[in-house]
DODRENDREN-203268 format. One record per atom (N, C-alpha, C): x, y, z; residue in three letters. Coordinates in steps of 0.02 Angstrom, whole numbers, plus 32768, in hexadecimal, padded with zeros to 4 digits. Each point is the difference from the previous one (the first is absolute). Last residue first. Layout:
BEGIN
X Y Z ALA $
...
//
This chain:
BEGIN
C509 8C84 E8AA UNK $
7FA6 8039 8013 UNK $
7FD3 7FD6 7FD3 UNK $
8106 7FC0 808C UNK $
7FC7 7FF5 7FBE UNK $
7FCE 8025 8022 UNK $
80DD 8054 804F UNK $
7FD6 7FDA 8007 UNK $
7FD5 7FF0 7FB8 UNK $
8108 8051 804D UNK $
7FD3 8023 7FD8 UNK $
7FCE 7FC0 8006 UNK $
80D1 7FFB 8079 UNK $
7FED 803C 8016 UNK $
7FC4 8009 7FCB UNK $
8087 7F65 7FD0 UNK $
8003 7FEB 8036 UNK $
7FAB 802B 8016 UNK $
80A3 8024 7F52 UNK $
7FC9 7FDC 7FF6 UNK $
7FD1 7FEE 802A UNK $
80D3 8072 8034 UNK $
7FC9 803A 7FF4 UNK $
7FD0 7FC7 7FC5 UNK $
80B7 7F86 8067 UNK $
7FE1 8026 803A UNK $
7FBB 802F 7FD7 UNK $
8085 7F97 7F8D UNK $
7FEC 7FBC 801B UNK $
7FCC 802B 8026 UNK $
8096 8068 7F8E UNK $
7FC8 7FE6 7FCC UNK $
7FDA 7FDB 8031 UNK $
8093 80A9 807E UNK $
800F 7FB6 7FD4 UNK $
7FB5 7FEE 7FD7 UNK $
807F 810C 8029 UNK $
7FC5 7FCD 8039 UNK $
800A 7FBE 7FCB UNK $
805B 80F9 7FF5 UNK $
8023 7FCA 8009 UNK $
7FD7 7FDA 8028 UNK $
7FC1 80A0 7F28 UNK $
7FEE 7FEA 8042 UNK $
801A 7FD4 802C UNK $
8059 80CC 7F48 UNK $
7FDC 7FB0 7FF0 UNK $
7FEE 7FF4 8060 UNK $
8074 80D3 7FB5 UNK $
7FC7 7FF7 7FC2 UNK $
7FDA 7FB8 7FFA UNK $
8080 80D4 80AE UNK $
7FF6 7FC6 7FFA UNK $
7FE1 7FE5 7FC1 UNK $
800B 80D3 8068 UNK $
8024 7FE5 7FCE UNK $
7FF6 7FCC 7FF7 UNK $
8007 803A 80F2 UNK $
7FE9 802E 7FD5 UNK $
800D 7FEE 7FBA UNK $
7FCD 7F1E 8083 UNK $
802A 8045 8003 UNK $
7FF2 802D 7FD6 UNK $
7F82 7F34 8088 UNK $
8012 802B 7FB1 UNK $
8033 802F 800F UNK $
7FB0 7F01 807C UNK $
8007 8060 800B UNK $
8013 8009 7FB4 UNK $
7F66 7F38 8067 UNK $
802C 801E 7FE4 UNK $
7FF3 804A 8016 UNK $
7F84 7F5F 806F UNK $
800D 7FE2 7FCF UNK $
8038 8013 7FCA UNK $
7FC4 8014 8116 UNK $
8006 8039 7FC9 UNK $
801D 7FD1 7FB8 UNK $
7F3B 7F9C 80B5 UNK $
8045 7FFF 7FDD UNK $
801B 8035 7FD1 UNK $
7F5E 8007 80F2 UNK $
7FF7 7FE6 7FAC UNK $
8046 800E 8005 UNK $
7FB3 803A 80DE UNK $
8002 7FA6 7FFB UNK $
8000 7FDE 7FA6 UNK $
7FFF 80F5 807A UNK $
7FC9 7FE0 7FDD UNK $
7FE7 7FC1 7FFE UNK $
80D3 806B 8079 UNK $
7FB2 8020 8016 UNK $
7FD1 7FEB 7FE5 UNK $
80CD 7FA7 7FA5 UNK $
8009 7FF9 803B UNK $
7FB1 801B 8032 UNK $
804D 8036 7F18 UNK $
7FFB 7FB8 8010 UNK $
7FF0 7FE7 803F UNK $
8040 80E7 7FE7 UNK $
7FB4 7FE7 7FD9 UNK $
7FE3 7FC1 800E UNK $
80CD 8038 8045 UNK $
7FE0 8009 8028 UNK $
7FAB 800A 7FE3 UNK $
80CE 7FD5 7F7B UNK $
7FFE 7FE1 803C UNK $
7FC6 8001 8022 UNK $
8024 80A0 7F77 UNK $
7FEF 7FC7 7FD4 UNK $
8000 7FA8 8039 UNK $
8061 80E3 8046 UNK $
7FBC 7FFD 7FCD UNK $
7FD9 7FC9 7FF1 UNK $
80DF 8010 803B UNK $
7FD5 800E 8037 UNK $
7FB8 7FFC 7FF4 UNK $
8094 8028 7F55 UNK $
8003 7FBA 8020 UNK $
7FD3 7FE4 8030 UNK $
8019 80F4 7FB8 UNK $
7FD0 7FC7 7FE3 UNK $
8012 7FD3 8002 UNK $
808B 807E 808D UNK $
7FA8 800E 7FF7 UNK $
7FC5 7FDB 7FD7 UNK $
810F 8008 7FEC UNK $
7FE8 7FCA 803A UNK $
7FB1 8007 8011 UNK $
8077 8013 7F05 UNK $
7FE9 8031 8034 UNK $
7FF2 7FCC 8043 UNK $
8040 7FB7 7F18 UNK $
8047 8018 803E UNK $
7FCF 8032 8037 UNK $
7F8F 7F93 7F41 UNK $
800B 7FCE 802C UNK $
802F 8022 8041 UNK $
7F35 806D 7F80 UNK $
8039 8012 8000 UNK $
8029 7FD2 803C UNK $
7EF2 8006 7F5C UNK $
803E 7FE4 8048 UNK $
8051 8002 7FE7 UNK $
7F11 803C 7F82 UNK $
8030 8038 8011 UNK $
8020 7FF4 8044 UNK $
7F44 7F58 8003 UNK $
7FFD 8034 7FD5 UNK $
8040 8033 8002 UNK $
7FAD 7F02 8060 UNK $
7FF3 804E 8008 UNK $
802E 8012 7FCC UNK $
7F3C 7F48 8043 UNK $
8036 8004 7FC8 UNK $
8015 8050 800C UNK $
7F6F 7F39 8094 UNK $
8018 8046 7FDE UNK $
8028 7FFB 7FCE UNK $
7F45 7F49 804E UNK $
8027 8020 8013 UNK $
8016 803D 7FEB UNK $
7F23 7F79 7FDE UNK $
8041 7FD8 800B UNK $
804B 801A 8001 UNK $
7EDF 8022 8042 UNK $
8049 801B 8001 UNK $
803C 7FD2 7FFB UNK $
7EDD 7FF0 8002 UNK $
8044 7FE6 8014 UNK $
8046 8026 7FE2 UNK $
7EF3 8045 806C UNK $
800D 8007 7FBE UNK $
8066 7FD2 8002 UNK $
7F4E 805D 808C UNK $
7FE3 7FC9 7FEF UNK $
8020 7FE8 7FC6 UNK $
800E 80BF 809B UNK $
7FB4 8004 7FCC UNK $
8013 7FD0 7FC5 UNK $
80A5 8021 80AE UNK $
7FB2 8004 8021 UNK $
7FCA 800B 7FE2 UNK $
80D6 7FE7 7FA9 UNK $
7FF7 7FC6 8018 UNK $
7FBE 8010 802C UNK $
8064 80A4 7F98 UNK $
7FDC 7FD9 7FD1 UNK $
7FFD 7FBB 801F UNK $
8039 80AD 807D UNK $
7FD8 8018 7FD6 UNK $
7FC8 7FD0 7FDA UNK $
80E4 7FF4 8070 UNK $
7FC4 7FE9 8019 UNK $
7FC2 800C 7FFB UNK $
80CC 802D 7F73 UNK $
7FEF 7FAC 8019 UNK $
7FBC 7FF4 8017 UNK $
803C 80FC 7FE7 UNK $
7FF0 7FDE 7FC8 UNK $
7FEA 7FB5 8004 UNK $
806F 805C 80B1 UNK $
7FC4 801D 8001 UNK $
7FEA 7FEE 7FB8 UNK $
80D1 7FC1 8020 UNK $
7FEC 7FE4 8034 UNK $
7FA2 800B 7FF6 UNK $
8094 8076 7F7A UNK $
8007 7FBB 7FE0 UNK $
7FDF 7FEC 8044 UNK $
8020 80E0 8007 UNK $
7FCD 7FE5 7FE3 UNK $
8011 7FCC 7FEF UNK $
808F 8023 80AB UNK $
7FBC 8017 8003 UNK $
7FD0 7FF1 7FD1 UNK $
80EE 7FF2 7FC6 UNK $
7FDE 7FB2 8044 UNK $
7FBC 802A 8013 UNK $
807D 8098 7F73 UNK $
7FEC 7FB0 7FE8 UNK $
7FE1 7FDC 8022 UNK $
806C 80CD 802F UNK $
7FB2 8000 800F UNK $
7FDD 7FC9 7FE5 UNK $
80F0 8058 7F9A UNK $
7FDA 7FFE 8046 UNK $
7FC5 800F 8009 UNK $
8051 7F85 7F28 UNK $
8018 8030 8023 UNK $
7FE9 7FFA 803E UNK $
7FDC 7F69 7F40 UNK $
8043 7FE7 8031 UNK $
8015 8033 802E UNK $
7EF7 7FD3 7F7E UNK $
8048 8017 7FFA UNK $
8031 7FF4 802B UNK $
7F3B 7F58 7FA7 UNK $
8009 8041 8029 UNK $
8033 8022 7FF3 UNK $
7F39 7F44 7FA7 UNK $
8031 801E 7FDB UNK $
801E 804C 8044 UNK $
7F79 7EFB 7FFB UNK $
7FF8 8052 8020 UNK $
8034 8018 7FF5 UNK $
7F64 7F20 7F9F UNK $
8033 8020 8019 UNK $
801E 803C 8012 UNK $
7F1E 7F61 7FF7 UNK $
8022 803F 7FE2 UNK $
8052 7FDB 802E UNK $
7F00 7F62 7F99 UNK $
803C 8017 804E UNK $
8026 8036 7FD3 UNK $
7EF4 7FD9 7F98 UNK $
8055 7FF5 8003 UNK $
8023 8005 803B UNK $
7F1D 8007 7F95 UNK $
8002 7FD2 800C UNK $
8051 7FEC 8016 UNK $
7F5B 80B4 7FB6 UNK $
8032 7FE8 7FC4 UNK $
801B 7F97 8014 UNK $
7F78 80AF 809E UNK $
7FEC 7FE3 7FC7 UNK $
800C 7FDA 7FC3 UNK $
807C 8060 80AE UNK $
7FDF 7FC3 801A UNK $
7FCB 7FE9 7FD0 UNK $
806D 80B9 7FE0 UNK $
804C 7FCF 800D UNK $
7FAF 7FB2 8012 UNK $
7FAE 80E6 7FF2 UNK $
8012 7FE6 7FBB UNK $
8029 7FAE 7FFD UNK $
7FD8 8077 80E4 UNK $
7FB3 7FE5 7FCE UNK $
800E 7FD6 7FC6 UNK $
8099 809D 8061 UNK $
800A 7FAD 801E UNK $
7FC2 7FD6 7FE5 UNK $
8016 80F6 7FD0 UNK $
8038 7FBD 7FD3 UNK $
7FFF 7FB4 8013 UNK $
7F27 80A3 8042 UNK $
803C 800E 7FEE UNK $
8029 7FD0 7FF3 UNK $
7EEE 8057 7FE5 UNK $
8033 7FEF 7FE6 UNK $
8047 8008 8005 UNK $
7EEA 8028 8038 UNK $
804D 8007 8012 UNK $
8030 7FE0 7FE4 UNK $
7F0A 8040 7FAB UNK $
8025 7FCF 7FFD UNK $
8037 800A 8006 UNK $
7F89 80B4 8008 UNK $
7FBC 7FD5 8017 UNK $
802E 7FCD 7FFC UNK $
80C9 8097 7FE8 UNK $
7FA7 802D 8004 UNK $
7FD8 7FAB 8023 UNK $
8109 8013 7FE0 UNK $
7FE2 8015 8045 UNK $
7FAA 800F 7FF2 UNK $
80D0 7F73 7F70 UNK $
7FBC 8018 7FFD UNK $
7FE5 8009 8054 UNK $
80E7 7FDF 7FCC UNK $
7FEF 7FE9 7FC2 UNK $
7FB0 8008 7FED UNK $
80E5 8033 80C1 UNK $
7FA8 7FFE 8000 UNK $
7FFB 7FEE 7F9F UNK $
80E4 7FB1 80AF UNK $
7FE0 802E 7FD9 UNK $
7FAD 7FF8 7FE8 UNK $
80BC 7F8F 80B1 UNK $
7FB0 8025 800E UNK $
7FCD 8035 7FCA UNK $
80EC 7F7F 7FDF UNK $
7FBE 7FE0 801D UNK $
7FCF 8003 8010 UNK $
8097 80B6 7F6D UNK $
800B 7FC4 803D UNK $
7FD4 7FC9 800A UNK $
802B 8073 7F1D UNK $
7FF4 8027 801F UNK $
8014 7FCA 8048 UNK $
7F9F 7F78 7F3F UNK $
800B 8055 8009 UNK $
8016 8012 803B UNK $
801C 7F05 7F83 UNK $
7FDA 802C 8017 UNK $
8006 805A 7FF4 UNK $
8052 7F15 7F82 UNK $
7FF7 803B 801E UNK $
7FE7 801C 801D UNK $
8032 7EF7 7FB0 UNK $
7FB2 802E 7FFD UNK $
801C 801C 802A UNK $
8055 7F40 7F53 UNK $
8015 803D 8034 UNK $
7FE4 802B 8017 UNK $
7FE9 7EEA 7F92 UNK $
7FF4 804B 7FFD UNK $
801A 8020 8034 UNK $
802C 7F17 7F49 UNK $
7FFA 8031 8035 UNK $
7FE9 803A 8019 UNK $
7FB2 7F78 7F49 UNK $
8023 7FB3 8031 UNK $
801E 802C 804D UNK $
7F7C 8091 7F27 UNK $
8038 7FF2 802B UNK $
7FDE 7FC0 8026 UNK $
7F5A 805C 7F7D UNK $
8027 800B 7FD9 UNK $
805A 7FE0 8004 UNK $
7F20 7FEA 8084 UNK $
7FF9 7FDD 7FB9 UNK $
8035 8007 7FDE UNK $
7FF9 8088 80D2 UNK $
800F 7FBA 800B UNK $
7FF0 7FDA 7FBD UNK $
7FC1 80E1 7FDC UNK $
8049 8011 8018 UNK $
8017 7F99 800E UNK $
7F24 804D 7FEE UNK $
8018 7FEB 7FBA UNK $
8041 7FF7 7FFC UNK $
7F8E 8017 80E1 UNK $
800A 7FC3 7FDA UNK $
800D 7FF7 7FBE UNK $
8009 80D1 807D UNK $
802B 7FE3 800B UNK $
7FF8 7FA6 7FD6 UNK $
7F67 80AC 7FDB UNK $
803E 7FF8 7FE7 UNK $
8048 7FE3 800A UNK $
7F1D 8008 8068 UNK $
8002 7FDE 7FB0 UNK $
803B 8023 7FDE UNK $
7FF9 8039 80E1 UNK $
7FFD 7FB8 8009 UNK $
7FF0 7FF0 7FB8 UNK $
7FFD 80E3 8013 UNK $
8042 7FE2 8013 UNK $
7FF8 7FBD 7FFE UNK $
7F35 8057 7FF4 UNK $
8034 8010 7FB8 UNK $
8055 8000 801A UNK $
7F3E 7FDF 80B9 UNK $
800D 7FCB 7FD7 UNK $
8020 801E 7FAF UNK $
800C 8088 80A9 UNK $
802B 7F9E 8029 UNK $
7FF4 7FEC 7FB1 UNK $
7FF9 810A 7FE3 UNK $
7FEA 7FC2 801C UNK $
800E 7FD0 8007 UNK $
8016 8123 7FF5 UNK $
8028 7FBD 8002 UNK $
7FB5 7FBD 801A UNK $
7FD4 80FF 7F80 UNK $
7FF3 7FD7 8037 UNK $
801A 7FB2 7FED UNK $
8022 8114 7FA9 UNK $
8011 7FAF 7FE8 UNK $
7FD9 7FE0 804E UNK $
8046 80F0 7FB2 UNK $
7FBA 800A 7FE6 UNK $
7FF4 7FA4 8003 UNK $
80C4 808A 802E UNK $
7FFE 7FED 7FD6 UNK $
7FBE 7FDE 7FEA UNK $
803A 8036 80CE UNK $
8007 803F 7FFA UNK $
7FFA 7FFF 7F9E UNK $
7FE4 7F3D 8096 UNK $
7FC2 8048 801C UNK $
800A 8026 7FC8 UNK $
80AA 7F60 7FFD UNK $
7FC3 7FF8 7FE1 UNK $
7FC4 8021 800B UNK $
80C8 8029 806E UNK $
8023 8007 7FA7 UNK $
7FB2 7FDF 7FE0 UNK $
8004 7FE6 80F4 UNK $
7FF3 8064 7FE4 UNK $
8010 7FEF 7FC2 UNK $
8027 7F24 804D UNK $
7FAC 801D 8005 UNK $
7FEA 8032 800F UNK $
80F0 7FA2 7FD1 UNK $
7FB9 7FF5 7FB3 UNK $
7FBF 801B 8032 UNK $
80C9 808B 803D UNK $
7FFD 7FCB 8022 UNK $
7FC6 7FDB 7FD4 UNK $
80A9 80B2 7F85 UNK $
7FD0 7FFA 804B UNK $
7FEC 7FC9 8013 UNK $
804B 8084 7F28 UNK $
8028 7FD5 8031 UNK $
8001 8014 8051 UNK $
7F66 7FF0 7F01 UNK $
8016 8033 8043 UNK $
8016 7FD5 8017 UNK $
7FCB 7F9B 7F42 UNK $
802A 8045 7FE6 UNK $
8019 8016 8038 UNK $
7FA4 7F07 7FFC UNK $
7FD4 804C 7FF1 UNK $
805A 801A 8006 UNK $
7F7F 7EF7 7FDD UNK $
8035 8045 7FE9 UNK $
7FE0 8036 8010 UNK $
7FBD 7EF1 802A UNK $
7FF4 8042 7FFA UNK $
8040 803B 7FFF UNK $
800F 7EF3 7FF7 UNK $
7FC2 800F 7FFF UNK $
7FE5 8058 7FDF UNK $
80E1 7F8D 7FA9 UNK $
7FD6 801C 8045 UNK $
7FB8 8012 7FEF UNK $
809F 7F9A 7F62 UNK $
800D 7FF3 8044 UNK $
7FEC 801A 8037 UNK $
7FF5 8039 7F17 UNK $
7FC8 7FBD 7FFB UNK $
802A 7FFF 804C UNK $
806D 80AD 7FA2 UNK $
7FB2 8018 802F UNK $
7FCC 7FC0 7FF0 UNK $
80F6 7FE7 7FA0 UNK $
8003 8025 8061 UNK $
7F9B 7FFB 8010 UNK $
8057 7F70 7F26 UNK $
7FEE 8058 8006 UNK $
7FEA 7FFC 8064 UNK $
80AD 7F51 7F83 UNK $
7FC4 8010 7FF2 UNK $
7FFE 803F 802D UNK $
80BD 7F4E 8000 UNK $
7FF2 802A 7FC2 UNK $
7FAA 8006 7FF9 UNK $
80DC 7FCF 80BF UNK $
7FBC 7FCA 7FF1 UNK $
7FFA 8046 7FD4 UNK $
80B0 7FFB 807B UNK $
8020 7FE4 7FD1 UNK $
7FAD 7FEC 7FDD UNK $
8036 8058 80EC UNK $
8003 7FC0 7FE2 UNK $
8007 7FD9 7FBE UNK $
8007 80F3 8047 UNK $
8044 7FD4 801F UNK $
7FEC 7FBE 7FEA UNK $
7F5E 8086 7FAE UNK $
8053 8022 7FCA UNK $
802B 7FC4 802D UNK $
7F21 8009 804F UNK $
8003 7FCF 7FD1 UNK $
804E 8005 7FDC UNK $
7FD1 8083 80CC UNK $
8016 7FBD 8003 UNK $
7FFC 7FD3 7FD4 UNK $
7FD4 80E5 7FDC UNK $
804B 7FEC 8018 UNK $
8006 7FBB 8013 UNK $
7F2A 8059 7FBA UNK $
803B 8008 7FC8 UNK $
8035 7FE5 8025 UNK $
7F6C 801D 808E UNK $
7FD0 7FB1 7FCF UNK $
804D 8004 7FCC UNK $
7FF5 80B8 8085 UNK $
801C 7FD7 8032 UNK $
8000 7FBE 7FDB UNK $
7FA0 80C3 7FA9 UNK $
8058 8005 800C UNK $
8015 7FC9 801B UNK $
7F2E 8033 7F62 UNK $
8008 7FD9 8042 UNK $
804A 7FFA 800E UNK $
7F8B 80A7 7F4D UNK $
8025 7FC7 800D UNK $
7FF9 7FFC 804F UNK $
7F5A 8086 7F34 UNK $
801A 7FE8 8050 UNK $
8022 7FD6 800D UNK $
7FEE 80B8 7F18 UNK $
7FEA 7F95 8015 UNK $
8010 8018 8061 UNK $
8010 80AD 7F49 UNK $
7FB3 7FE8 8015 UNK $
7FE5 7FD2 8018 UNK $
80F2 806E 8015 UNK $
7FCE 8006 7FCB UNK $
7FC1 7FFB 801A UNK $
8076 7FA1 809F UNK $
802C 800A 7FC9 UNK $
7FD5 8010 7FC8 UNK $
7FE4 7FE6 8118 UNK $
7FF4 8027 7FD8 UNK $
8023 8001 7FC6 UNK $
8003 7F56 80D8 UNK $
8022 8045 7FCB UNK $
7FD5 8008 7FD4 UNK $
7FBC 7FBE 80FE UNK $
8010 7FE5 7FBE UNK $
8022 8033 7FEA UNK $
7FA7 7FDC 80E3 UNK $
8046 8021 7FF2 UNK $
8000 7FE2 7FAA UNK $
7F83 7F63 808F UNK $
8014 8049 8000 UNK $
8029 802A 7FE3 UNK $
7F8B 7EF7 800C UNK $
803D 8010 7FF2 UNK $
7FE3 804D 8004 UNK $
7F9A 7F0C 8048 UNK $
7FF2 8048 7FEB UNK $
8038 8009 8005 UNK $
7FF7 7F0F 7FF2 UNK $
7FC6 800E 800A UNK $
7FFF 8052 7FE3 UNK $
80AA 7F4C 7FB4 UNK $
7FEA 804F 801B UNK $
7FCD 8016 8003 UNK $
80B6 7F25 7F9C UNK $
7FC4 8026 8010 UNK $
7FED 803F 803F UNK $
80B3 7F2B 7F49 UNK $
7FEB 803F 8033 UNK $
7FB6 800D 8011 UNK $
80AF 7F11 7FAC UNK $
7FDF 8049 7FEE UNK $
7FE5 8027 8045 UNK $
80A6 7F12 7F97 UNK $
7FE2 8021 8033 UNK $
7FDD 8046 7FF5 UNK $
8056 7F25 7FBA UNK $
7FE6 8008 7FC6 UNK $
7FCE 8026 8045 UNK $
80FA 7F96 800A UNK $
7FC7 7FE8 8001 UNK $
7FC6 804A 7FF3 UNK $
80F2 7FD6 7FEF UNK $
7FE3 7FDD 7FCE UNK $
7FAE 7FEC 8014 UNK $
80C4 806A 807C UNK $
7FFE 7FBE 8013 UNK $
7FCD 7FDB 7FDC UNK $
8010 80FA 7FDF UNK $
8049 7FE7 7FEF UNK $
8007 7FAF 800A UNK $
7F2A 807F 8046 UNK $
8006 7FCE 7FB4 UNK $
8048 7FF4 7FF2 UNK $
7FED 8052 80DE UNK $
7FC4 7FB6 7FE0 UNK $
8012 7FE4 7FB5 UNK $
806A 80D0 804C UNK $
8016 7FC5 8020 UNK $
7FEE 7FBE 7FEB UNK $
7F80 80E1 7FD4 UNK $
804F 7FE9 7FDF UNK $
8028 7FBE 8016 UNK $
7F52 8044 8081 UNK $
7FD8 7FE4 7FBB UNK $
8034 8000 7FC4 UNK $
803A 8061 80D3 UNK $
7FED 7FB6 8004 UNK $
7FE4 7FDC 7FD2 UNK $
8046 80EC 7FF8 UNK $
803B 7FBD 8008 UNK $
7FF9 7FC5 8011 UNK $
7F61 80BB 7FE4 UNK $
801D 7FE4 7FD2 UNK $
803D 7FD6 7FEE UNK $
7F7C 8040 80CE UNK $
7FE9 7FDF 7FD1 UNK $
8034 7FE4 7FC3 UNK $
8054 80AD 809E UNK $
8004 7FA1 8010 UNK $
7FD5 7FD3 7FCB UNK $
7FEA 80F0 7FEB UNK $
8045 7FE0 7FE6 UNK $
8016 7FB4 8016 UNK $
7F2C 806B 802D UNK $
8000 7FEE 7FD1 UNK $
8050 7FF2 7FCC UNK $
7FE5 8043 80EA UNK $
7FC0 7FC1 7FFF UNK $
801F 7FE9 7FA0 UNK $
8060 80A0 80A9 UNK $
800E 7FE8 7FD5 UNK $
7FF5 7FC8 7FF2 UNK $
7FD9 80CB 8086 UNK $
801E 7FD4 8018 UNK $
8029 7FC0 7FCA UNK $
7F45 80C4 8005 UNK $
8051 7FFF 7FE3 UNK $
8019 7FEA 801B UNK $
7F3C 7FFE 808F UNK $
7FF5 8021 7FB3 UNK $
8052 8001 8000 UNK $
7FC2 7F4C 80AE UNK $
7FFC 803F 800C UNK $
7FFD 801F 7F9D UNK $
8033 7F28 8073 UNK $
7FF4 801C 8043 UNK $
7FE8 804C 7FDD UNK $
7FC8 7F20 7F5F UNK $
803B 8031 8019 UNK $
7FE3 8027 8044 UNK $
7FC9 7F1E 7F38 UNK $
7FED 8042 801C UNK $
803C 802E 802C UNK $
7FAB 7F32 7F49 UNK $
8047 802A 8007 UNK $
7FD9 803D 8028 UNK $
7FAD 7EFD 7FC7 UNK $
7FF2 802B 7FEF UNK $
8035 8035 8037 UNK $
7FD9 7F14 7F45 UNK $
8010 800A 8056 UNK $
7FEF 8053 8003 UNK $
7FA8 7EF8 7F8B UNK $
802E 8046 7FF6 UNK $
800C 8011 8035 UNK $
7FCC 7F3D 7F39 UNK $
800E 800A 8049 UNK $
8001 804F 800A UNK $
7F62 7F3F 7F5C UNK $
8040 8039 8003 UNK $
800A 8003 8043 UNK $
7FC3 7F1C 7F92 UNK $
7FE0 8038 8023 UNK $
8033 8038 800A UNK $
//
């Protein structure tokens, strides 16, 4: 049965999809037979006449996996906006269920999966006759997240308010992973401390700026990904 897990964040550019790709780099470096996915993606490129998925491209380039960026997301749009103006405004109505048949061709294919979100926790994905926001998706999919934050100031706020976010709509949190951590600063120590500490989750790793591999144990980030 496949497993997976799913990558959300306190906030937009935080660095959802650079953690992705170090976790799905990671996976298969330990030989196991891990892949991606993406409910809605924003902000596409424009190359010629093709639409690339910037975010689908970069993490298949880090993991080393050889196929076309736009079989990994549900939906693509061009405007880089939130998917439920980028689909108003692109003429598209997001749905549960064409994410959910794709996510299961996505589990036929991978033993692992990595499921992206958008944007924060509270991002919208369909505001018209069928509301639709991220936590919806997460629960449909059937997954616990991990919460991708940054190491600056104001960290312990949205990582606290994010937690309880998603713990009040039901949903399991298996810890942080922060983002652009600068070990000599006494602030983000502090940081990172006190996440732990206000939330009661595990900061599972830090990244540094640069950084290119994930210092977490095989043991631990298997640990962290459920059967769907």
């Amino acid at each position: 049965m496949t497993k997976g897990l799913f990558v959300t964040a306190t906030g937009t550019d935080v660095g959802k999809t650079f953690i992705s790709a170090l976790i799905v780099k990671k996976m298969r470096a330990e030989g196991l037979n891990c892949g991606y996915f993406k409910p809605a993606l924003s902000g596409a490129e424009l190359r010629g006449d093709k639409i690339i998925p910037g975010d689908c491209e970069y993490v298949l380039k880090t993991a080393g996996i050889v196929a076309n960026p736009s079989d990994f997301a549900s939906y693509i749009f061009k405007t880089p906006v939130s998917p439920h103006l980028a689909a108003n405004i692109e003429g598209v109505e997001i749905k549960n269920e064409k994410i959910l048949s794709d996510f299961t061709k996505k589990k036929q294919e991978f033993d692992y999966l990595v499921v992206e979100g958008a944007g924060g926790i509270v991002c919208p994905f369909n505001l018209g006759d069928e509301k639709i926001l991220l936590p919806d998706i997460i629960k449909m999919l059937g997954l616990d997240v991990i919460i991708v934050t940054n190491a600056e100031l104001g960290s312990i706020n949205n990582a606290v308010l994010t937690s309880e976010y998603i713990k009040n709509h039901g949903i399991k949190s298996r810890g942080f992973i922060i983002n652009h951590y600068d070990e000599n600063d006494l602030m983000q120590n502090d940081n990172k401390l006190q996440i732990e500490y206000l939330t009661g989750e595990n900061v599972l790793a830090v990244v540094k700026e640069g950084e290119l591999d994930l210092q977490i144990g095989e043991a631990t980030l298997l640990s962290l990904f459920k059967e769907i």
